[in-house]
Every structure is written in C-alpha cells, then in structure tokens.
N, CA, C and O atoms as a Tinker XYZ file with bonds, in Angstrom:
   340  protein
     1  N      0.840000   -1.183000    0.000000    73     2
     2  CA     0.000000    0.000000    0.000000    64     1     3
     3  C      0.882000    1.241000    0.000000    63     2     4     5
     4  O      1.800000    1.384000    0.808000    81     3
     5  N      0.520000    2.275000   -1.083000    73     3     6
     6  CA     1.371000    3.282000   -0.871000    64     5     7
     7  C      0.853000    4.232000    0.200000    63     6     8     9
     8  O     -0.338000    4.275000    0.506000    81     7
     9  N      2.053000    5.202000    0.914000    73     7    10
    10  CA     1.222000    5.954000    2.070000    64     9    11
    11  C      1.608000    7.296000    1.381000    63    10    12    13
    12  O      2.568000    7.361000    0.613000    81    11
    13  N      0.650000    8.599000    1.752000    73    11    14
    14  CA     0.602000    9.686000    1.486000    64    13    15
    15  C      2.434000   10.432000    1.438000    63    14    16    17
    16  O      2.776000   11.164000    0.510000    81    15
    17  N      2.924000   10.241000    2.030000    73    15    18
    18  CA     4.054000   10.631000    2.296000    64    17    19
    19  C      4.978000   10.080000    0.760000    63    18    20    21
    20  O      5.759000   10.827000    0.171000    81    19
    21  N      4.779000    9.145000    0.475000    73    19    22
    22  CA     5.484000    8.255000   -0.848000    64    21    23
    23  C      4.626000    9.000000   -2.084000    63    22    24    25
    24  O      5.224000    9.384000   -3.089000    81    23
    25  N      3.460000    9.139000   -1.960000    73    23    26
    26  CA     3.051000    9.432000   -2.822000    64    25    27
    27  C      3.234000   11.259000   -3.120000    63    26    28    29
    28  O      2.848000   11.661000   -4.218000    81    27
    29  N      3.688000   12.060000   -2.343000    73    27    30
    30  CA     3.921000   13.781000   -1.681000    64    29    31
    31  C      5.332000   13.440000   -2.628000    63    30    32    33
    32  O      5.644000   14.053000   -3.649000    81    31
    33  N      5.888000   12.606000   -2.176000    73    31    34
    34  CA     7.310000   12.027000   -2.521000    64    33    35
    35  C      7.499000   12.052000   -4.318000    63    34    36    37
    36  O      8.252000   12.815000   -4.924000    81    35
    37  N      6.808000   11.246000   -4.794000    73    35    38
    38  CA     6.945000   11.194000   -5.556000    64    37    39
    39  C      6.143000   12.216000   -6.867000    63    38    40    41
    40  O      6.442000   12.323000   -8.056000    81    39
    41  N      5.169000   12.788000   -6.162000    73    39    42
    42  CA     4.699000   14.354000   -6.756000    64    41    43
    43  C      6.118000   15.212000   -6.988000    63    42    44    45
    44  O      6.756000   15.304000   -8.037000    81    43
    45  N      6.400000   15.779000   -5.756000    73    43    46
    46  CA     7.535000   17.023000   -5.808000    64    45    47
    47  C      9.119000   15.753000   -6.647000    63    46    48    49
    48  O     10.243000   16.241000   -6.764000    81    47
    49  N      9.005000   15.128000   -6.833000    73    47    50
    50  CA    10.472000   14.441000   -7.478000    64    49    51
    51  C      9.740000   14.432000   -9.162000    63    50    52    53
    52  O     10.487000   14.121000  -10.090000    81    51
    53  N      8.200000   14.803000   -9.472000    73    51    54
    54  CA     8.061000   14.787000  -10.808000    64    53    55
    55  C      8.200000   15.833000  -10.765000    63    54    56    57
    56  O      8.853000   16.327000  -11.684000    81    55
    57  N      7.697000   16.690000   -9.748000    73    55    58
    58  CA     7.507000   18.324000  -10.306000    64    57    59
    59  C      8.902000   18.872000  -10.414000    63    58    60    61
    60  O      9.107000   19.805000  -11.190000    81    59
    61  N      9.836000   18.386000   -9.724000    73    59    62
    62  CA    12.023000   18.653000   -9.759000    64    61    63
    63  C     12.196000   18.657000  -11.176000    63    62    64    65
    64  O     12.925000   19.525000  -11.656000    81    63
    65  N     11.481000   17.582000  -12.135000    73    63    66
    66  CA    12.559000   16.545000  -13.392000    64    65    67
    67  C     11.366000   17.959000  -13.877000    63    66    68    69
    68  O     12.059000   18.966000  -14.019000    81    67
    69  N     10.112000   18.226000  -14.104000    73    67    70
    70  CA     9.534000   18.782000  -15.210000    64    69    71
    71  C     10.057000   20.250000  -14.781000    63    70    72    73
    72  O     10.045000   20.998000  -15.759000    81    71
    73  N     10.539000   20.913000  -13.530000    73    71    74
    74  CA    11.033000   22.182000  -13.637000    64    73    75
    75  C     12.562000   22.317000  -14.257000    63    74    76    77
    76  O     13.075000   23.333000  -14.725000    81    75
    77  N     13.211000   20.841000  -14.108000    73    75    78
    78  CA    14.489000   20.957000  -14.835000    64    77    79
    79  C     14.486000   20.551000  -16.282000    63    78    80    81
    80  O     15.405000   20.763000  -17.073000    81    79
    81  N     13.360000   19.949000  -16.538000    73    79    82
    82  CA    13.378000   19.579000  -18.699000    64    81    83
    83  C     12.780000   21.533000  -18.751000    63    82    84    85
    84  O     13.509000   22.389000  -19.252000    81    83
    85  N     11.386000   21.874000  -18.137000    73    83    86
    86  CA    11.189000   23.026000  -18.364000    64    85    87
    87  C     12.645000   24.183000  -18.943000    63    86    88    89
    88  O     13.111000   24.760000  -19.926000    81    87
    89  N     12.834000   23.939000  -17.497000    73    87    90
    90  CA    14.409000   25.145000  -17.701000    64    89    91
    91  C     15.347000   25.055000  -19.067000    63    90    92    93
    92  O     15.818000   25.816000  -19.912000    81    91
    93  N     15.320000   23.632000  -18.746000    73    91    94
    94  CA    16.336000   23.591000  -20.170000    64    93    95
    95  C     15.956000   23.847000  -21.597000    63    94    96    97
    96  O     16.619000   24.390000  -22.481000    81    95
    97  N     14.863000   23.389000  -21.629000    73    95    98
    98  CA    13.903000   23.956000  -22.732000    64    97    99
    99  C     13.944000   25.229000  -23.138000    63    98   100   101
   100  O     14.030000   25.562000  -24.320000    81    99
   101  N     13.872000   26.179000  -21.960000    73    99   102
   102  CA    13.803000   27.248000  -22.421000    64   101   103
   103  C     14.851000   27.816000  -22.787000    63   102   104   105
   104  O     15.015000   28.355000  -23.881000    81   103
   105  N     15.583000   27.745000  -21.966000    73   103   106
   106  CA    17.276000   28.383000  -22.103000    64   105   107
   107  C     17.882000   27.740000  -23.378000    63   106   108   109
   108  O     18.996000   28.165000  -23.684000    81   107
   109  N     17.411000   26.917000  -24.064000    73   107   110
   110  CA    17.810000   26.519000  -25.232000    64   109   111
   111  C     16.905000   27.288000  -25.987000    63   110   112   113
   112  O     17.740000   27.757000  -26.761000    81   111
   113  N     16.001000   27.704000  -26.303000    73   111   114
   114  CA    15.146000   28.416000  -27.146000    64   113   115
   115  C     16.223000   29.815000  -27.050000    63   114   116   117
   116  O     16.739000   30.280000  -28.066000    81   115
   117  N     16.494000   30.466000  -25.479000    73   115   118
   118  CA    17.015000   31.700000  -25.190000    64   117   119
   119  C     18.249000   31.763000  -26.081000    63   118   120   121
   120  O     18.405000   32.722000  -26.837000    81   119
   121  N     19.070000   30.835000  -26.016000    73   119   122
   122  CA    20.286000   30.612000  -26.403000    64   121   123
   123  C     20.344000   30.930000  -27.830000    63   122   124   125
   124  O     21.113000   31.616000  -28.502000    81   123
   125  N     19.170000   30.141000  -28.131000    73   123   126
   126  CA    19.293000   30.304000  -29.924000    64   125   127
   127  C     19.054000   31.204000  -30.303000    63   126   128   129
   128  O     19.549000   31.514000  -31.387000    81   127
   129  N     18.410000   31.867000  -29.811000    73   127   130
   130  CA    17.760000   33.591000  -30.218000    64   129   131
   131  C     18.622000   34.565000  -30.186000    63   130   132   133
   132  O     18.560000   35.518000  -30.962000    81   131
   133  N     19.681000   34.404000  -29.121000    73   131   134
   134  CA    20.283000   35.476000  -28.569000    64   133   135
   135  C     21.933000   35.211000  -29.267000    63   134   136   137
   136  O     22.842000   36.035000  -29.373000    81   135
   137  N     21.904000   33.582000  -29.724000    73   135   138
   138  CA    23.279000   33.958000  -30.977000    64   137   139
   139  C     23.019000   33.787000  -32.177000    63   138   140   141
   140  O     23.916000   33.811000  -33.020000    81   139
   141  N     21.520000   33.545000  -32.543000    73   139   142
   142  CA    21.143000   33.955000  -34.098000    64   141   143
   143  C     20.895000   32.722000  -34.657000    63   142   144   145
   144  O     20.424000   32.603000  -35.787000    81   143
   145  N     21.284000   31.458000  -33.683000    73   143   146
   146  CA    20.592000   30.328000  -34.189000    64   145   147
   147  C     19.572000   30.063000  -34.757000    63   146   148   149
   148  O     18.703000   30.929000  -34.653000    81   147
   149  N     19.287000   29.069000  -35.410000    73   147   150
   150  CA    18.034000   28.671000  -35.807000    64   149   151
   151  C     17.209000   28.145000  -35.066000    63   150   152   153
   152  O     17.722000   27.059000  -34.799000    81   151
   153  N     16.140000   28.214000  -34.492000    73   151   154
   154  CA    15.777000   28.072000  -33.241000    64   153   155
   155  C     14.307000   27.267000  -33.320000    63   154   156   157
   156  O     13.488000   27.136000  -32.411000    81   155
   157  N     14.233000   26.769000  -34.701000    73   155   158
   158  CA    12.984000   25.673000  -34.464000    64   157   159
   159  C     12.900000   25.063000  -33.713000    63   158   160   161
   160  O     12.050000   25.203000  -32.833000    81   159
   161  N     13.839000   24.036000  -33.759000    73   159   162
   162  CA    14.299000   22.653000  -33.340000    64   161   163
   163  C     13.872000   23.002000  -31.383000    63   162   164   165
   164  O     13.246000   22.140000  -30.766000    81   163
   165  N     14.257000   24.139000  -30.769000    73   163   166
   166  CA    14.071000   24.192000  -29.517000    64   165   167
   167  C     13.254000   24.590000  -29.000000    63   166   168   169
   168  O     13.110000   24.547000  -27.778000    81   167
   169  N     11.947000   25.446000  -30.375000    73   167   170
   170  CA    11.005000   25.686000  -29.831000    64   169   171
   171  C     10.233000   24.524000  -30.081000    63   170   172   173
   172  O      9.332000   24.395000  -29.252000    81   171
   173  N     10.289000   23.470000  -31.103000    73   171   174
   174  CA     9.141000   22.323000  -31.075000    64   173   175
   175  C      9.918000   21.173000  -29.687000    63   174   176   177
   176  O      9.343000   20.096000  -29.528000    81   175
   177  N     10.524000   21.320000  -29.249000    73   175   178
   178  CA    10.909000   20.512000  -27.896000    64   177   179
   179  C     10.266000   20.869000  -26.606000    63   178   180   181
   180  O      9.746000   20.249000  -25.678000    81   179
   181  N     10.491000   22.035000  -26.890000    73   179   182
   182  CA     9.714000   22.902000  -25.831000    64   181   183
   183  C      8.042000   22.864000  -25.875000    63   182   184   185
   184  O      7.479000   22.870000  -24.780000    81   183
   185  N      7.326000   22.830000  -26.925000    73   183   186
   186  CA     6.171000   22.772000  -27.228000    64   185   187
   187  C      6.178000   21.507000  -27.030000    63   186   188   189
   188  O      5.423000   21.337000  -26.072000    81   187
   189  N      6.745000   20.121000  -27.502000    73   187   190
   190  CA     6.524000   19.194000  -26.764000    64   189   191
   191  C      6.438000   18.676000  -25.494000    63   190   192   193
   192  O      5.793000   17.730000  -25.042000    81   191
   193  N      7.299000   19.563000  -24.930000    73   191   194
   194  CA     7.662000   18.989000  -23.149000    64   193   195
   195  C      6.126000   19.114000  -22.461000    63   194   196   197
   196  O      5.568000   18.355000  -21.668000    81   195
   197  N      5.447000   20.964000  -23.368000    73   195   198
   198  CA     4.224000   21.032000  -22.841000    64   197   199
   199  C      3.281000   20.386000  -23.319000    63   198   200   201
   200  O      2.396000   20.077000  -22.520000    81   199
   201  N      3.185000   20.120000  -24.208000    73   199   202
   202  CA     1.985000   19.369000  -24.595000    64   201   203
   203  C      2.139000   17.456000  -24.389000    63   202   204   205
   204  O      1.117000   16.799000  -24.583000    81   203
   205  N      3.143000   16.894000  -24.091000    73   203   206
   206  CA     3.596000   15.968000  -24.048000    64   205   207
   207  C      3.248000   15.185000  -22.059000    63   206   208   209
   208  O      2.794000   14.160000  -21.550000    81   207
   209  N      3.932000   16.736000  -21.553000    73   207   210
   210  CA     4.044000   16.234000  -19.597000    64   209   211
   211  C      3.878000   17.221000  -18.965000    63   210   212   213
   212  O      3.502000   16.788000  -17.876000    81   211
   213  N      3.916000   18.765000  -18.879000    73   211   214
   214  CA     3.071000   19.625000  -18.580000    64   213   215
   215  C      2.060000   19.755000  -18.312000    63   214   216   217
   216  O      1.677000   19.607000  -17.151000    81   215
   217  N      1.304000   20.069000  -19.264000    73   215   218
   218  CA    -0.325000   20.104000  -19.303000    64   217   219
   219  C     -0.800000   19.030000  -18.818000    63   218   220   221
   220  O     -1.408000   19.126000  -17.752000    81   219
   221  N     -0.636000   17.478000  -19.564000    73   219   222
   222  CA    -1.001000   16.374000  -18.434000    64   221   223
   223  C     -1.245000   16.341000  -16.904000    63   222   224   225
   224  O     -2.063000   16.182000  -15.997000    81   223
   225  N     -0.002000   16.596000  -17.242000    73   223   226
   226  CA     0.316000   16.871000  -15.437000    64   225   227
   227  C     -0.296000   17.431000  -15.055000    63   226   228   229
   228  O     -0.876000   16.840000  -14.145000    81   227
   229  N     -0.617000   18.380000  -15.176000    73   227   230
   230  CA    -1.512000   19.735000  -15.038000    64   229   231
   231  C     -2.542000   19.102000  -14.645000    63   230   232   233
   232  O     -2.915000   19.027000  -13.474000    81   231
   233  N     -2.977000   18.690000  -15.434000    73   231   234
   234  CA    -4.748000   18.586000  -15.880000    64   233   235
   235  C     -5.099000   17.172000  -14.876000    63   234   236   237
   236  O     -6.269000   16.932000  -14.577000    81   235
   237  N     -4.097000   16.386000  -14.457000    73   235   238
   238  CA    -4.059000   15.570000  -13.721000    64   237   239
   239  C     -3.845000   16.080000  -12.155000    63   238   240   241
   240  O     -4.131000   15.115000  -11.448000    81   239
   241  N     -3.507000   17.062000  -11.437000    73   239   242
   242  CA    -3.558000   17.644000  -10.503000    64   241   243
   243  C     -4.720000   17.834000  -10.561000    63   242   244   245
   244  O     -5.592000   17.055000  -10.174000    81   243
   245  N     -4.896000   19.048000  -11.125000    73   243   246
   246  CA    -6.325000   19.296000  -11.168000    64   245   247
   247  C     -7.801000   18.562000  -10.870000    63   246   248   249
   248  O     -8.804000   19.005000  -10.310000    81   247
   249  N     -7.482000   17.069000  -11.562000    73   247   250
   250  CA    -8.503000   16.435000  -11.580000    64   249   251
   251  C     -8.538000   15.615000   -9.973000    63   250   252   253
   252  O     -9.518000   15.533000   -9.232000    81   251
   253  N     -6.952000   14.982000   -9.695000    73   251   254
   254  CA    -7.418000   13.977000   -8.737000    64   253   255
   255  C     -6.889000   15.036000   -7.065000    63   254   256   257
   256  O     -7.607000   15.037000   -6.066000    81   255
   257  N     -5.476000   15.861000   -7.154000    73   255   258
   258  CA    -5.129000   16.469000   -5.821000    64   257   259
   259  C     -6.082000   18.042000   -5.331000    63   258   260   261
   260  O     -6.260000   18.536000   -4.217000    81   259
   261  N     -6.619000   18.560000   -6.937000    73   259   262
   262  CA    -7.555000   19.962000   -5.996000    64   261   263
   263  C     -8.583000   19.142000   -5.871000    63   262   264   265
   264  O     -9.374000   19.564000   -5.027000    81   263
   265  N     -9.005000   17.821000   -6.518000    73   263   266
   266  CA   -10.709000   17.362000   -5.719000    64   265   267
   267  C    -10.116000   16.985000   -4.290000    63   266   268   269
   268  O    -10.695000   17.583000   -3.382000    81   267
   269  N     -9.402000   16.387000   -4.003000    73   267   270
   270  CA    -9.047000   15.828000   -2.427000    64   269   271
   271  C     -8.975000   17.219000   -1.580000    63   270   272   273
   272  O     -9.415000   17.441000   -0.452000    81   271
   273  N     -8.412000   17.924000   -2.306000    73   271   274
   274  CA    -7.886000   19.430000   -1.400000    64   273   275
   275  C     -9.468000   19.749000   -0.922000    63   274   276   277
   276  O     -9.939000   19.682000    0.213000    81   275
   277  N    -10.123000   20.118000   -2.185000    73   275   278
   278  CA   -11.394000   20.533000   -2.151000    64   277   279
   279  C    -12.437000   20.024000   -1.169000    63   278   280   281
   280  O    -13.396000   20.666000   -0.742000    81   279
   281  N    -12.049000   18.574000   -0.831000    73   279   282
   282  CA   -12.992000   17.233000    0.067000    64   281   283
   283  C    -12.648000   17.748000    2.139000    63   282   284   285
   284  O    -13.295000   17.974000    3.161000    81   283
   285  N    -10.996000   17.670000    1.588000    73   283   286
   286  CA   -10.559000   18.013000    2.634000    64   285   287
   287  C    -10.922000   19.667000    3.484000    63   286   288   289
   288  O    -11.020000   19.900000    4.689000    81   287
   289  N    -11.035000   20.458000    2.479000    73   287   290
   290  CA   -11.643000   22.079000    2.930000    64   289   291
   291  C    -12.894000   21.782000    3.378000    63   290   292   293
   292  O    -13.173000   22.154000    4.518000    81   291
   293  N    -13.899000   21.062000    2.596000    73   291   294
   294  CA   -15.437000   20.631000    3.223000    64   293   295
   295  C    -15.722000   20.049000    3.924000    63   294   296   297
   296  O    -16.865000   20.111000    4.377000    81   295
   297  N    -14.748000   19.135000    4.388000    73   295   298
   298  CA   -14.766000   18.338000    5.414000    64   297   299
   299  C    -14.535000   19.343000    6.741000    63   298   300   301
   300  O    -15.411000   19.396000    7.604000    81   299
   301  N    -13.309000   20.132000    6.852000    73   299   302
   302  CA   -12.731000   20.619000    7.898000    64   301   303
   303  C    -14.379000   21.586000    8.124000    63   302   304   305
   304  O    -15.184000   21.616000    9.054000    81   303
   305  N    -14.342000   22.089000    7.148000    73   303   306
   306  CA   -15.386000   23.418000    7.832000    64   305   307
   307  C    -16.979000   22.071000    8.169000    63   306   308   309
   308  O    -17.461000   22.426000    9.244000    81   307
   309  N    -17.365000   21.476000    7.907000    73   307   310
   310  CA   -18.366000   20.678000    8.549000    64   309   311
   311  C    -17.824000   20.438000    9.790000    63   310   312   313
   312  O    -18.539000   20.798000   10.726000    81   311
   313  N    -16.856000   19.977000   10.050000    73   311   314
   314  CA   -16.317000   19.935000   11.312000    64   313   315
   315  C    -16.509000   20.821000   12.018000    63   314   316   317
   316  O    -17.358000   20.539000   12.863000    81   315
   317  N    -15.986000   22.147000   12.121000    73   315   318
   318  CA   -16.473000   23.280000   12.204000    64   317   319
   319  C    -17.094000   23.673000   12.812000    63   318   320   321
   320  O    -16.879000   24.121000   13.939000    81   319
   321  N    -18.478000   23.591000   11.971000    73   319   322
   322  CA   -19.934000   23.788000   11.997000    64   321   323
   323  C    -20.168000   23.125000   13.154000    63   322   324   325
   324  O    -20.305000   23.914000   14.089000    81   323
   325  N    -20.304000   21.584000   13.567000    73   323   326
   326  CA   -20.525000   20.562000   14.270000    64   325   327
   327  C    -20.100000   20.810000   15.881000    63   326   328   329
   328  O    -20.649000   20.644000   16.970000    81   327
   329  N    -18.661000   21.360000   15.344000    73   327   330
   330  CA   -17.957000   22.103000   17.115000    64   329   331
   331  C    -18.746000   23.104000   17.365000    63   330   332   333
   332  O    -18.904000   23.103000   18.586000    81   331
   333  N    -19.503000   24.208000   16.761000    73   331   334
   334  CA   -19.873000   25.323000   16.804000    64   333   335
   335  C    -21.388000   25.131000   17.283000    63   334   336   337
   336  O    -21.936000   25.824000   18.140000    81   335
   337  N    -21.715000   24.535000   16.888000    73   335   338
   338  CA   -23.111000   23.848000   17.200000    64   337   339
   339  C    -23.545000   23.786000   18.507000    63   338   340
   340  O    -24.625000   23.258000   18.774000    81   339
C-alpha cells in the first residue's frame, strides 16, 4: 500500500525533473535567439515537453489532488460547523 508521504514524494520528485526539462527547454530556445541560431528545433521541444508532460500533469492535478484538497476544505469546515453547534 502506498502511504501519502510516498506518494507527496513522488509528486515534488516529478515536479524537480519537469522544472528541470522546463528550464532547459527554455534556455535553449534563449540561447538560440540570442546567438542567431536557428531556433525551431528548440522551440518544437519545448512545445513538446508542454503538450507531451506539462499540461497532463496539469490537468491531472487538477482532476485527482484539488478534488481531495477541495474534500478536505469541506470536510474541515463541517467539522467546524458541528464544534460550533
């Protein structure tokens, strides 16, 4: 069984690798621009990284860690309510 902590774990060690392909991505686009390179090649890498593990990612937060976040905020304030009562 995985526990929350492994799984926290292994969130922030994807979000490390996609802020370091990110970076490099870009600074290779920067690079090419700024010595006159030809600079396709680093902008369709870059457009891949996002459309490829970015946005996924993205859209996969979204779907399964803000609904839990979201469960967890409704939960606490019912709680709340219940103490207040």
């Amino acid at each position: 069984m995985t526990t929350v902590i492994e799984v926290v774990d292994a969130i922030t060690r994807h979000h490390g690798e996609l802020t370091d392909a990110l970076t490099d991505r870009v600074e290779a686009v920067v690079t090419a621009v700024r010595t006159g390179a030809p600079y396709d090649e680093p902008v369709a890498q870059l457009r891949r990284l996002l459309a490829d593990d970015v946005v996924p990612h993205a859209r996969a937060e979204e779907e399964v860690l803000y609904a839990v976040a979201a469960t967890a905020v409704a939960m606490k304030r019912c709680f709340a309510a219940h103490r207040a009562a």
